[in-house]
NUMI-130833 format. One record per residue (C-alpha): y, x, z. Coordinates in steps of 0.5 Angstrom, whole numbers, plus 500, padded with zeros to 3 digits. Layout:
BEGIN
YXZ/...
This chain:
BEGIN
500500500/507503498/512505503/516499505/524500506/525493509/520494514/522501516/530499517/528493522/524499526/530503526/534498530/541498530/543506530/546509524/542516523/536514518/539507515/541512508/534512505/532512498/524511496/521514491/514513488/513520486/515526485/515534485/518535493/522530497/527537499/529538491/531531490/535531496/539537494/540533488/543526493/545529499/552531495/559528500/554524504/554525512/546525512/540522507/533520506/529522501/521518503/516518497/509515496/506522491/508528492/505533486/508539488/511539495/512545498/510548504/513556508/512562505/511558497/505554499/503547497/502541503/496537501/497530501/494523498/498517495/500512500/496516506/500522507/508520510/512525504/520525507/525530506/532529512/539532510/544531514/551536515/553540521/559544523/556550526/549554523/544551528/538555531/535551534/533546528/525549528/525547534/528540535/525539528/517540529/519537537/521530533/515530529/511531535/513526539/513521534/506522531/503522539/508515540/505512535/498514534/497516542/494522540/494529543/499532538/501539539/506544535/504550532/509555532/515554528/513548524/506546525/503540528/496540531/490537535/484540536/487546532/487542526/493541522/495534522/503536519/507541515/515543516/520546511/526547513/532550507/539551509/546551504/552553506/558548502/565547504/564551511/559546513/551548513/546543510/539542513/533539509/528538513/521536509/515534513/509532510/504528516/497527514/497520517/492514514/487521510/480520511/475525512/472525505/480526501/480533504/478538499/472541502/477548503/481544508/476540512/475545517/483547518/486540517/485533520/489526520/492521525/487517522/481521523/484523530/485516532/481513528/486507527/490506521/496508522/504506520/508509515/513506517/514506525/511513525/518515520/523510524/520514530/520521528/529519527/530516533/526522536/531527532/537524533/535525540/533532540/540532536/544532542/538534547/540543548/539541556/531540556/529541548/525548550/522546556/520540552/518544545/514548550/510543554/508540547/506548545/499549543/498557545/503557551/500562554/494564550/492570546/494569539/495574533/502574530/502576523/510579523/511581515/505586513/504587520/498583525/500583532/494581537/498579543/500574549/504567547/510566553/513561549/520560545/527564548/534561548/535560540/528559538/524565537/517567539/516570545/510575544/507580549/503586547/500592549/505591555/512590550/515584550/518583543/522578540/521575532/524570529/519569523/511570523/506566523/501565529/494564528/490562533/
């Protein structure tokens, strides 16, 4: 069943962010198209039913299925360069998938969601710089009503969905109203936003290794500092990355 504009809009309730929404059936990624509408307006929402090349970190390609995976892309402005974005970003997707479904949902480091050390979700976040404001595009693609046999037989054992977890069919479109309202509160959250990323951390305190650029650390996960980046202990060196992938 294709996503249902109307029926989003009455979950959204009254508040503002999240009413600029566009539907499209198909499309490459969700992330061009909003580069190619966001424009003059404050903040837009580009959600899609297929998805044929969407994009994932470091040039991969997110998998997804045809009305069963939820493919949306969130551009809004800000006046300041935001380093805490991966962070609210990836906790909104969080909460919202384990509100919606009541799974145990957690986040991989930066942008992963998983359960059961399956990866359940997937976020790009691309910035631009226009007229002194930065623009953020963030794409997140969820893995929400896949059945086991949809997987490719390469992803079975890496990737899950809210379906299979749960083993109830999920909405699409209370499951998107509910990742805005969770970032827009996330938005205006800086108080309690890394005590909350950590708490929904799927490695907090666990032994991982880091791949950092050529580089693969074997070391401790302590959690994320001040602007987002991986606290990584090893070989009794505390160090510091802003990018790297964490695998468990």
């Amino acid at each position: 069943m294709q996503f249902n504009i109307s029926k989003y809009l009455k979950y959204l309730d009254s508040q503002i962010f999240g009413k600029n929404i566009e539907y499209i059936k198909e499309t490459q990624s969700t992330n061009e198209d909003l580069w190619n509408k966001i424009n003059d307006q404050k903040h837009c929402i580009i959600v899609a039913d297929s998805q044929t090349k969407g994009k994932g970190r470091r040039g991969s390609q997110w998998y997804s299925v045809k009305e069963k995976s939820l493919t949306f892309s969130v551009g809004f402005k800000k006046e300041h360069i935001d380093n805490l974005i991966h962070i609210r970003a990836s906790l909104a997707t969080c909460m919202a998938i384990n509100k919606v479904s009541n799974i145990n949902a957690q986040i991989k480091w930066p942008n992963d969601i998983v359960v059961n050390d399956k990866k359940i979700s997937g976020i790009l976040i691309e910035t631009k710089i226009n007229k002194q404001k930065t623009i953020y595009n963030i794409g997140v693609g969820i893995n929400v009503n896949l059945e086991s046999s949809e997987l490719d037989n390469n992803l079975i054992n890496s990737m899950s969905s809210m379906l299979i977890e749960s083993k109830q069919v999920q909405n699409r479109e209370l499951l998107l109203s509910e990742f805005i309202k969770f970032l827009d509160f996330t938005m205006n959250d800086d108080d309690d936003i890394i005590r909350n990323w950590m708490e929904s951390c799927a490695h907090l305190d666990s032994e991982i290794f880091f791949h950092n650029k050529n580089n693969v650390i074997r070391g401790t996960f302590l959690g994320v500092n001040s602007i987002g980046e991986a606290i990584i202990k090893s070989n009794n060196k505390i160090q510091h990355y802003a990018n790297g992938i964490v695998e468990l």
